[in-house]
BAGU-607041 format. One record per residue (C-alpha): residue in one letter; x, y, z. Coordinates in steps of 0.001 Angstrom, whole numbers, plus 524288, in hexadecimal, padded with zeros to 5 digits. Layout:
REM BAGU-607041
AXYZ ...
REM end
This chain:
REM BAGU-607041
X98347ABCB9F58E9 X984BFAB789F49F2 X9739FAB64AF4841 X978FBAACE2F3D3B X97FBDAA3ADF47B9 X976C6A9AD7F4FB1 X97B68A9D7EF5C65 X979CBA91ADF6665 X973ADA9503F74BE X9790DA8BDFF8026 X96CDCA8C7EF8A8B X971DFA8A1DF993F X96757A8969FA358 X96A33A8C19FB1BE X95E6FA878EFB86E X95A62A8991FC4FB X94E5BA82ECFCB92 X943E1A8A76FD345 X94C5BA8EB0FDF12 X955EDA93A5FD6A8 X95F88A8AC9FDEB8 X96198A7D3BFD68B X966E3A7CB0FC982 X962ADA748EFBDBC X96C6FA6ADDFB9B9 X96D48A5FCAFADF8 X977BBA559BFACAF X98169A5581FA379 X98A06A4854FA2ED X99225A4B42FB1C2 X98D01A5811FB326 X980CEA61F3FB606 X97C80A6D22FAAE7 X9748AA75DCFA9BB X969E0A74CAF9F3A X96C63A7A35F9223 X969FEA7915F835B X96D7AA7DE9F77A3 X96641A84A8F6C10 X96696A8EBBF61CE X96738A9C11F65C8 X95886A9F69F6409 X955A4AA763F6F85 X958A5AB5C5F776E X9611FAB07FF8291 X954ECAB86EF8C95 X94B74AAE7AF8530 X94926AA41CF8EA2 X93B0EA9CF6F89CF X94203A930FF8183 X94B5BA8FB0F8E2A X941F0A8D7DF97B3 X93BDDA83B7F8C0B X94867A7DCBF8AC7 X947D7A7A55F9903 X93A3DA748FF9A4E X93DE1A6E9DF8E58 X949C5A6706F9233 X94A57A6863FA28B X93B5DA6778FA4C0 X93C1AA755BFAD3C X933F6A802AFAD6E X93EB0A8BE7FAE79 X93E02A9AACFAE45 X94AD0A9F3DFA8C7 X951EDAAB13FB231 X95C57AB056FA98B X966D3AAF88F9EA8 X9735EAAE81FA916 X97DA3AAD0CF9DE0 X98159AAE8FF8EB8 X98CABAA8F0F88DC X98F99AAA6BF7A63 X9981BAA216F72E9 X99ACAAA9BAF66C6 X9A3BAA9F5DF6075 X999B7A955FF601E X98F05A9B8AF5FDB X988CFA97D1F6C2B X983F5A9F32F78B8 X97E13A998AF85C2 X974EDA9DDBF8E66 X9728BA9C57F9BF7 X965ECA9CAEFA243 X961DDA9C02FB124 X953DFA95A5FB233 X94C59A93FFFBE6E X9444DA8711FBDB6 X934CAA87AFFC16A X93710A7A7EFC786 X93F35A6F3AFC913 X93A40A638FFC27B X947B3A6061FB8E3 X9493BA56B3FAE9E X94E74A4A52FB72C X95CFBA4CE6FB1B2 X95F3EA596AFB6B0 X96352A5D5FFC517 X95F6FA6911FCCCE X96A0AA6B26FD79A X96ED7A7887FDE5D X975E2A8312FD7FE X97F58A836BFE2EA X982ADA75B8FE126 X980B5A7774FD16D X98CF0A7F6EFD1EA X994EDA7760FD826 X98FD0A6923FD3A2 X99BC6A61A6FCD4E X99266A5E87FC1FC X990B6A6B0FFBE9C X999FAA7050FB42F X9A216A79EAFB877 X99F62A836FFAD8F X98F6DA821FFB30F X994DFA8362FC12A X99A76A9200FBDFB X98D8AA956DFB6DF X98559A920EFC271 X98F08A989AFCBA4 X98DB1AA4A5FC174 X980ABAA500FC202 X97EF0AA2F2FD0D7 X98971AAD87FD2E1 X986EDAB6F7FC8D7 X97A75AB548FC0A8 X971A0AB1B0FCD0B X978AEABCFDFD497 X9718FACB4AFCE1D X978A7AD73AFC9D8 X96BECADDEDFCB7E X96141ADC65FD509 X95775ACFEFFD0E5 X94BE8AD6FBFCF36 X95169ADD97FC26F X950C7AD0CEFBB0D X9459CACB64FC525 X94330ABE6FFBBD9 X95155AB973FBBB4 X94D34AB6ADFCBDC X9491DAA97CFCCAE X93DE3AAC7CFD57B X939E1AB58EFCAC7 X92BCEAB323FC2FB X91F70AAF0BFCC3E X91C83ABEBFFCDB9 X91E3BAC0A1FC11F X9158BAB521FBB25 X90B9CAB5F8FC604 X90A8CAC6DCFBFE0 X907CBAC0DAFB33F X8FBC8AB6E8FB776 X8F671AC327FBE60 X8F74CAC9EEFB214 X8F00DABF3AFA9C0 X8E7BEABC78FB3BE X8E1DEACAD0FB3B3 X8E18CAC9DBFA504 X8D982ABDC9FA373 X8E658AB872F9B8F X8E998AA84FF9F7D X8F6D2AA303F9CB8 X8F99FA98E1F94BA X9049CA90B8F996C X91108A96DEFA2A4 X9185BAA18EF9F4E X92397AA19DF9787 X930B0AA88DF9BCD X9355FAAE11F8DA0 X9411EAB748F9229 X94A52ABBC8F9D19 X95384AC568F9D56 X95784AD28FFA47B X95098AD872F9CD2 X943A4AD366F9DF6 X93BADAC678FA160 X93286AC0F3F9619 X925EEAB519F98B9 X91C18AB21CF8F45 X90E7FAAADFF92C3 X904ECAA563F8A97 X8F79EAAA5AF8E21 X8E7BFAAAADF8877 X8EC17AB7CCF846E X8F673AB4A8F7DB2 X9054AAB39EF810C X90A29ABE06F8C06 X916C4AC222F8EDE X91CC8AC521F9C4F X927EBACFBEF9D3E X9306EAD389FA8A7 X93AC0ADE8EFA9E1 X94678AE124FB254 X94529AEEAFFBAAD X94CE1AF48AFB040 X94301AF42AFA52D X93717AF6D1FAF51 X93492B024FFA600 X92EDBAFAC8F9CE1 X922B8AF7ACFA3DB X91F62B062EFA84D X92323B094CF99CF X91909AFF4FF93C6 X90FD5B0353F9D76 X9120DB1162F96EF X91246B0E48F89AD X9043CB07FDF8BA0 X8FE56B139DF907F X905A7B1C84F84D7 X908FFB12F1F7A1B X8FDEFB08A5F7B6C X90126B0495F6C03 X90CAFB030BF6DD8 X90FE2AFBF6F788F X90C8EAECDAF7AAF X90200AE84CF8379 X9043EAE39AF912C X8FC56AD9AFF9907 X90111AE0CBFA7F9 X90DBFAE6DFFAA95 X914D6AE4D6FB786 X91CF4AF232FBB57 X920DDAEF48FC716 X92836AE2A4FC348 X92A64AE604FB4E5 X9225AADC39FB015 X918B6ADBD0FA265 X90FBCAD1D6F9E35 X90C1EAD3E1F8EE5 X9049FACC39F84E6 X909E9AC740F7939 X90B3CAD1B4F6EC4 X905BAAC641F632C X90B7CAD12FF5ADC X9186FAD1E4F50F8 X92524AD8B4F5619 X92AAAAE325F4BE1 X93739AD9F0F4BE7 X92CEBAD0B0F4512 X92A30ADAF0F3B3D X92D80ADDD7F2D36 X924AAAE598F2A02 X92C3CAF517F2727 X91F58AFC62F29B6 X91C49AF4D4F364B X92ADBAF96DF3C06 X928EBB0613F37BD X91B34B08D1F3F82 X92287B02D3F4A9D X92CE8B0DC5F4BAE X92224B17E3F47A1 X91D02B11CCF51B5 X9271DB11A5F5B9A X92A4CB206BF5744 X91CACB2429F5A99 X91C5FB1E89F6913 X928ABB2450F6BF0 X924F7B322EF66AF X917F5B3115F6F5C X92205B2D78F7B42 X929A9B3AB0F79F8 X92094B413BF8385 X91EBCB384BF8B27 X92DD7B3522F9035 X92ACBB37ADF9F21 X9219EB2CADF9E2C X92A2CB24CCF9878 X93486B2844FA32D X92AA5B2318FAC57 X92A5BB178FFA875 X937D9B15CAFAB44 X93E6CB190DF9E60 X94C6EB1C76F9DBE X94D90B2A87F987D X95C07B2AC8F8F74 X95BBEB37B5F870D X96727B3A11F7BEE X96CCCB426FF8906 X96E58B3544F8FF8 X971E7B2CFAF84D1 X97DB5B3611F7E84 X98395B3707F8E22 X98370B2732F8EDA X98B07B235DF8143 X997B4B246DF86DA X994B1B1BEFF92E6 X98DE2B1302F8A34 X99B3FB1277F8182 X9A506B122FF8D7B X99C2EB0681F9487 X9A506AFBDBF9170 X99CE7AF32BF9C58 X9909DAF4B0F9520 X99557AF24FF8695 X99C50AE49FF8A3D X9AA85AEA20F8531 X9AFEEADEA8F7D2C X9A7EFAD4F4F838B X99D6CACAF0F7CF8 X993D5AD149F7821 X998A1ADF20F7B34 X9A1F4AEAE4F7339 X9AF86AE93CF6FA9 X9B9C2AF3F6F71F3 X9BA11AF87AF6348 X9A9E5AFA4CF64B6 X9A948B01CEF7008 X9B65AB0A93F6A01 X9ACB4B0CE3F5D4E X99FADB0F21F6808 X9A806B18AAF6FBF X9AD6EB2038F62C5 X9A00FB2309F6032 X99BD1B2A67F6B0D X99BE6B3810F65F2 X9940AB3286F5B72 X98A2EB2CC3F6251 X98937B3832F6C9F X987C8B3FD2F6088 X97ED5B38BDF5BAE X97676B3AE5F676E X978A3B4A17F689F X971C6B493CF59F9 X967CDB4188F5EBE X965D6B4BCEF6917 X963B1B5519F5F07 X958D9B504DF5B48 X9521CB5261F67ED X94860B45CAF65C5 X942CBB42B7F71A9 X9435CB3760F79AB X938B1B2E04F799B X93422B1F6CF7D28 X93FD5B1842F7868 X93F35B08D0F7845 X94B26B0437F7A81 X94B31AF668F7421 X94044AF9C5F6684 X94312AED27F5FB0 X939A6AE89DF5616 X93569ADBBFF5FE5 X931DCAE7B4F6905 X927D1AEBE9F5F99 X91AC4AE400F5D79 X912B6AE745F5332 X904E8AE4B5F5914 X8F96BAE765F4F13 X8FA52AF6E3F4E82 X90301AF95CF58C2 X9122DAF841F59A9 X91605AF4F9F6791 X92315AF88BF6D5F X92591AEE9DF77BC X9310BAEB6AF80C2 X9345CAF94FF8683 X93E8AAF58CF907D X94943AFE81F8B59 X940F9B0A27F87F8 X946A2B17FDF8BE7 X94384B258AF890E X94FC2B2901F7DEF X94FCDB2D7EF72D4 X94469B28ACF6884 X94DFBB23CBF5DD4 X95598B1981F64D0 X9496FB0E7AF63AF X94B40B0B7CF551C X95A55B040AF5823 X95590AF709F5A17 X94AFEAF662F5254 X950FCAFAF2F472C X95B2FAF13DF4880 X95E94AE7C2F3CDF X95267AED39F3540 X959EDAECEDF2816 X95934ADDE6F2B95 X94BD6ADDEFF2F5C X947FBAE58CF2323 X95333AE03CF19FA X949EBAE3B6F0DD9 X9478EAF268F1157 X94F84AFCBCF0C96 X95287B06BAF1743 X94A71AFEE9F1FFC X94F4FB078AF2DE6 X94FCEB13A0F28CD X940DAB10A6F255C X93D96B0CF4F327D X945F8B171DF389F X93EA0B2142F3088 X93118B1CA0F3479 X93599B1DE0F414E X93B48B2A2AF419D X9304DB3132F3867 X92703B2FE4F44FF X931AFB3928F4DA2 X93162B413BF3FE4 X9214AB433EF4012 X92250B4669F4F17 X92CA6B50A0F505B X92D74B5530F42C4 X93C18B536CF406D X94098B4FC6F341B X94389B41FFF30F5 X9527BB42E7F2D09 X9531FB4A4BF3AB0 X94E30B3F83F4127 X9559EB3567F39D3 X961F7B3BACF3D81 X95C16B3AB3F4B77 X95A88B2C1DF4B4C X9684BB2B42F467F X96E69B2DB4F5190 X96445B2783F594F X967D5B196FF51BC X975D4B1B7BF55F1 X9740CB1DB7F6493 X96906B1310F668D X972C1B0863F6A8B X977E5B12D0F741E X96A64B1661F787F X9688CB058FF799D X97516B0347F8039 X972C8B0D21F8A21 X96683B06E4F8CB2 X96DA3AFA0AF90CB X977E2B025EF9707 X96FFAB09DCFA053 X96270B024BFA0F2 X96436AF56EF9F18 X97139AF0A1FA264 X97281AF525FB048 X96739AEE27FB3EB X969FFAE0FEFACCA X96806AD646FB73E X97157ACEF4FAEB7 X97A45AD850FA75F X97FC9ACF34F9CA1 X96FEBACD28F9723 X9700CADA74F8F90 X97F51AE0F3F9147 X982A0ADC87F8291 X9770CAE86FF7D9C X9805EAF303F816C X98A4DAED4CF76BA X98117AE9E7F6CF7 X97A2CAF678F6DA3 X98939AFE9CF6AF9 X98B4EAF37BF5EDE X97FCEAFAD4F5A1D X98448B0640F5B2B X991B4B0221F5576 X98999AFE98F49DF X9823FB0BA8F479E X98F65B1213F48C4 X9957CB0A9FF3E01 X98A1DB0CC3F3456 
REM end
């Protein structure tokens, strides 16, 4: 999208009541709709705070909303619309609206047809899993009082009181986000599909081995992949300016993953996917020939001419990765997803936070994303990355006594197979265990347009 364009977001409720069986109608001259508005795009489509205020705004219900079901973009007019399903805490409307079966929703005569397919869509498809339910448990409807009633226990031991209800911030496949206002402070609630369960056992490690550097936890939940964690009431490096402060972060960063060298069985423990430069050079070509996974001349995915220039690069890129080789770095703690909101700068400690696509790979792959658009950032700084990627790199110089230029040659061809290294992520660990595939299938494209762009440089 054109970030000079105001794009226009359609909202489109489908909202069921506490059964999950009646549907939540308004009238519209001769016919029933479904509520919706219309605002500036403002908001990540998995942000759902300002939806559920919309409703007790305007429909005086308390909802909880399940899931993004549907994206359409307009491109021409700069519009898209969204489509939620909500499940309704109770059923005390505003006097206009009806509440009547989805059964006979579907087939009402003042129902538009258009809205008559959706529902039938989403009875037949969307309501009907690809994957079992308990991958995604809070898109259930039934979904939350085990969950909540954790949390009380938790304050409860800790002498904390709550200060209003809690707040549903986000829901996606990839994770489910609350926020409560407490005496100590604002708390946030996290929950993770079965597929990112490493992430608890990893914090759990990181807090016995990496105590600066990892954020505090109230209680952490293993067995159902929950975390309850107060408020950092610290700056994110994305909030940052400040060139000294972003290079101790990748010293930083550089030193933690150093001390995790040793200490890779651990880290395998804890549930870590182990993908040497073996593994990656042997998946490039199955990455490139995966016309499924990169949308092939689809919305949002390649075109024909971009997977022809992806797939006339592979000896390069598998060269580049026999170079890398010879190096013989070794693999380490690798985050996965280092962007600089995933880094709070707390007092004297930089915390690395959100670890959900952490692996043990090669060292040099973390600076991708956070190195992204940092002439921008930095517009006033000459050689602004190459400062930051020396800072970072002069930490692996002082520990294994190679020479810099060695090294920088190193991270070379590290920077060109990252968006491999990302989209194999998605690829193997992430996509085949998407509840609802269409949430995150447009990475594996976006990550190979970055890679078409490091080629061309």
């Amino acid at each position: 999208m054109n970030a000079e364009t105001t794009w226009m977001v359609n909202y489109r409720l489908i909202l069921s009541d506490p059964t999950d069986k009646y549907l939540f109608l308004l009238p519209n001259t001769n016919q029933l709709r479904l509520p919706s508005w219309q605002m500036p795009l403002s908001h990540f489509w998995q942000d759902v705070a300002h939806i559920n205020a919309w409703v007790v705004a305007h429909l005086g219900l308390t909802t909880r909303v399940l899931r993004c079901i549907q994206i359409d973009d307009d491109f021409t007019q700069h519009q898209m619309t969204l489509t939620y399903t909500l499940l309704a805490e109770s059923i005390q409307p505003i006097a206009t609206a009806a509440w009547m079966l989805i059964d006979q929703a579907i087939n009402d005569q003042q129902v538009d047809p258009s809205l008559a397919l959706l529902l039938t869509k989403w009875q037949t498809q969307y309501k009907t899993p690809t994957l079992p339910l308990q991958e995604v448990p809070w898109y259930q409807a039934n979904w939350g009082p085990a969950a909540f009633a954790w949390i009380n226990r938790v304050l409860a031991q800790a002498d904390i009181q709550a200060l209003g209800e809690i707040q549903q911030h986000r829901t996606w496949n990839r994770s489910s986000i609350w926020q409560l206002a407490t005496t100590q402070g604002r708390i946030f609630f996290k929950a993770l599909p079965a597929m990112f369960a490493h992430e608890i056992r990893l914090i759990q490690y990181l807090q016995a081995h990496e105590l600066n550097h990892t954020p505090s936890v109230l209680a952490l939940e293993p067995q159902q992949a929950w975390m309850l964690l107060p408020d950092f009431a610290a700056p994110t490096l994305n909030q940052s300016t400040n060139l000294e402060q972003w290079q101790r972060s990748l010293e930083a960063y550089a030193q933690l993953q150093i001390r995790q060298i040793p200490k890779r069985e651990q880290l395998a423990a804890c549930g870590l996917a182990i993908r040497p430069l073996s593994w990656l050079i042997d998946q490039i070509e199955p990455l490139l020939n995966d016309h499924q996974a990169m949308l092939l001349d689809q919305s949002w995915g390649l075109t024909s001419a971009e997977l022809a220039q992806l797939q006339a690069a592979i000896p390069q890129l598998k060269a580049a990765c026999c170079s890398l080789q010879a190096f013989n770095l070794p693999d380490t703690l690798e985050h996965g997803d280092l962007g600089a909101s995933n880094i709070i700068i707390a007092a004297q400690r930089t915390i690395f936070t959100d670890w959900s696509d952490a692996s043990i790979s090669q060292p040099f792959f973390s600076l991708g994303l956070l190195l992204e658009g940092i002439e921008q950032r930095f517009s006033s700084i000459l050689n602004v990355r190459e400062t930051l990627i020396q800072s970072y790199l002069n930490i692996w110089v002082e520990q294994f006594g190679l020479e810099y230029a060695q090294l920088r040659q190193a991270y070379q061809h590290a920077a060109i197979l990252t968006p491999i290294h990302q989209a194999l992520t998605y690829q193997h660990w992430i996509k085949p265990y998407l509840y609802a595939p269409w949430e995150m299938e447009a990475m594996i494209p976006a990550y190979l347009r970055q890679l078409i762009s490091l080629l061309e440089c």
